[in-house]
Backbone as a chain_set.jsonl record, in Angstrom:
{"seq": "XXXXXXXXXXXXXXXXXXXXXXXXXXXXXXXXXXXXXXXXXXXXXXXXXX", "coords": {"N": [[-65.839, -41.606, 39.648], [-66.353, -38.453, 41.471], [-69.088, -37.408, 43.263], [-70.429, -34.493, 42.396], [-71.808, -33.234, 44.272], [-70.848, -33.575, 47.072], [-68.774, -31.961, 47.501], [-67.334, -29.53, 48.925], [-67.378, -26.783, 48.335], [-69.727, -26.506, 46.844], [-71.302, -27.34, 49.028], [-71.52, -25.295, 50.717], [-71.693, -23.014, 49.036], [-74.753, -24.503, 48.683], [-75.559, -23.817, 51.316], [-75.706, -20.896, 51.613], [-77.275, -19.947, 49.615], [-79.569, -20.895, 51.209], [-79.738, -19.618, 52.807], [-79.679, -17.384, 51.644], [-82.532, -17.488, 50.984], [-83.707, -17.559, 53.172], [-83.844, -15.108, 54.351], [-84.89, -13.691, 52.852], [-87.496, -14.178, 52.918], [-88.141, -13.815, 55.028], [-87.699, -10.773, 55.13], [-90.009, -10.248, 53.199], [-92.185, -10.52, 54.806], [-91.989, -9.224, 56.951], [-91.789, -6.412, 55.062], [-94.447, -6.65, 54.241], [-95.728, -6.313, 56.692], [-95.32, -3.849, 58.1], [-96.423, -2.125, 56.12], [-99.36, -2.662, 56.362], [-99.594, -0.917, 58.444], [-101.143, 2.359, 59.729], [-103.273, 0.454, 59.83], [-106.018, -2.119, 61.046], [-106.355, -4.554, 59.407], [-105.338, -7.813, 58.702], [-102.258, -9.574, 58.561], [-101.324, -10.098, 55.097], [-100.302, -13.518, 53.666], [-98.415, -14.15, 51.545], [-96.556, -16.169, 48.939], [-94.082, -16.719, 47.11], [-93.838, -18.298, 44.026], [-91.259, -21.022, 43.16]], "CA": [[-65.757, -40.15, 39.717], [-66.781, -38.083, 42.812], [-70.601, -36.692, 43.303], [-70.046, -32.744, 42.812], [-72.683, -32.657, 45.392], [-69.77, -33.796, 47.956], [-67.676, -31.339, 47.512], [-67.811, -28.438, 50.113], [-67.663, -25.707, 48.132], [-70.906, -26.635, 46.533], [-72.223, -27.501, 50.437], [-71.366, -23.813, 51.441], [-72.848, -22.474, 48.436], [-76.246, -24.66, 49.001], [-76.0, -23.545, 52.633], [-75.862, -19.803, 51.302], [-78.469, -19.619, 48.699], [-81.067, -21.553, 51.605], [-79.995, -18.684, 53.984], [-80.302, -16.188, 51.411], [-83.953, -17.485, 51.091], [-84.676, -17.566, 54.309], [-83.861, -13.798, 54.614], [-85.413, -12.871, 51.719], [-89.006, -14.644, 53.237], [-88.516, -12.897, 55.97], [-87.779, -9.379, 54.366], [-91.124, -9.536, 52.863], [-93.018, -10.696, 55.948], [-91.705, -7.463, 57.67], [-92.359, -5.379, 54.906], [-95.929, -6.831, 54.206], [-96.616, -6.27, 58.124], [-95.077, -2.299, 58.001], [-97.369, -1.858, 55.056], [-100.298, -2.573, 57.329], [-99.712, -0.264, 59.841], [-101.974, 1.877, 61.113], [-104.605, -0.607, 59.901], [-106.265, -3.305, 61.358], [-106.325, -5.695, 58.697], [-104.203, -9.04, 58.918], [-101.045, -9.044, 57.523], [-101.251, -11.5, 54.001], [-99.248, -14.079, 53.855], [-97.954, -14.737, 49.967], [-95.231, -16.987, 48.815], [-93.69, -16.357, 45.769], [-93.182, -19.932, 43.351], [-90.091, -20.626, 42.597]], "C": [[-66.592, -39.671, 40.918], [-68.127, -37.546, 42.177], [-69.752, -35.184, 43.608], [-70.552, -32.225, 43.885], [-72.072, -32.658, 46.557], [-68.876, -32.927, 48.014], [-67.919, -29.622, 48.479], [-67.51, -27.248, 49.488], [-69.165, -25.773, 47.318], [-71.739, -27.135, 47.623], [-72.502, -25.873, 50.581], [-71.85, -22.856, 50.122], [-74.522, -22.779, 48.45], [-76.626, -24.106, 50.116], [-76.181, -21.656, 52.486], [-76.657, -19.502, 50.634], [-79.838, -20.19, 49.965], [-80.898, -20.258, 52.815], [-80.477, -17.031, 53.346], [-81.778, -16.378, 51.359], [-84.799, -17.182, 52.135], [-84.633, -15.841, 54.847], [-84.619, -13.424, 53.794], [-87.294, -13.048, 52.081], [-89.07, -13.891, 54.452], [-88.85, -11.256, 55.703], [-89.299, -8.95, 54.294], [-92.114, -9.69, 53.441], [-93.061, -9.49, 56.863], [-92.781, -6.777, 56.311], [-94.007, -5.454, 54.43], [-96.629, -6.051, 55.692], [-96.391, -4.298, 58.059], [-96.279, -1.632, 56.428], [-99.11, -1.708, 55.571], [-100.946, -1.409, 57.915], [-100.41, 1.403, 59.378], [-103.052, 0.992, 61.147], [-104.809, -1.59, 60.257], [-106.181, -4.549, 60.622], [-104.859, -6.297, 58.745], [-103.536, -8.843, 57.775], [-101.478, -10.629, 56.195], [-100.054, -11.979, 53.86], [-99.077, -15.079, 52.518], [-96.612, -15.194, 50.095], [-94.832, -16.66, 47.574], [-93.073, -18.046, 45.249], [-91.841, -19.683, 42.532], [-89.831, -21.358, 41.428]], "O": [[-67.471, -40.411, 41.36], [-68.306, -37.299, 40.984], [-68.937, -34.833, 44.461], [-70.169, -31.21, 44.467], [-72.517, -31.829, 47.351], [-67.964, -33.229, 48.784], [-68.879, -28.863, 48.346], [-67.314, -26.398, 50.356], [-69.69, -24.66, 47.304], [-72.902, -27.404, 47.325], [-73.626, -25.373, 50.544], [-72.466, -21.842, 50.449], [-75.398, -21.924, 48.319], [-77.813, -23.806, 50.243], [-76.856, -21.14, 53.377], [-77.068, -18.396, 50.988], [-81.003, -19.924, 49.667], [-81.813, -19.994, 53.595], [-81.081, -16.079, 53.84], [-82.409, -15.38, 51.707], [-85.959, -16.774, 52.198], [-85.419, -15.459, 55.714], [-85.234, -12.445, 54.216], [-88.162, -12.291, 51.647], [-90.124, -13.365, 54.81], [-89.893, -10.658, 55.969], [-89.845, -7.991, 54.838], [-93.134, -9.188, 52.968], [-94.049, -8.957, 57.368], [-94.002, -6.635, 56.366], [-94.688, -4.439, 54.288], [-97.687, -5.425, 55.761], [-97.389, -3.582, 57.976], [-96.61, -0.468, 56.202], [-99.885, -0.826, 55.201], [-102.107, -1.003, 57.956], [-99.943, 1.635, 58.263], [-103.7, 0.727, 62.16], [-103.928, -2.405, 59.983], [-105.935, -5.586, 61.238], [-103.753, -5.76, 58.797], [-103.773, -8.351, 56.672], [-101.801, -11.784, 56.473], [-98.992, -11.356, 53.878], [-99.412, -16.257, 52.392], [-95.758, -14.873, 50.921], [-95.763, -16.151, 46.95], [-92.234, -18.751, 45.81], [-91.444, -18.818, 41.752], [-88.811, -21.138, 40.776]]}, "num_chains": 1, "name": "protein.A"}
């Protein structure tokens, strides 16, 4: 029997959930840094566990 993991609609969904992540880490790197502003203090840099 085939690995489901081979099958390209379950590639192009893994490749969509790792891009929605990677937007979503960005998102809150922006809005951490706009949260900042006008203050000097460094932006924090939290991860959320998944």
């Amino acid at each position: 029997m085939p690995d489901p993991k081979d099958s390209t609609a379950v590639q192009s969904m893994e490749r969509e959930q790792a891009a929605q992540r990677e937007r979503a880490s960005k998102g809150g790197l922006d809005n951490a840094l706009a949260d900042t502003f006008p203050a000097s203090d460094p932006v924090p840099h939290l991860t959320e566990a998944e």
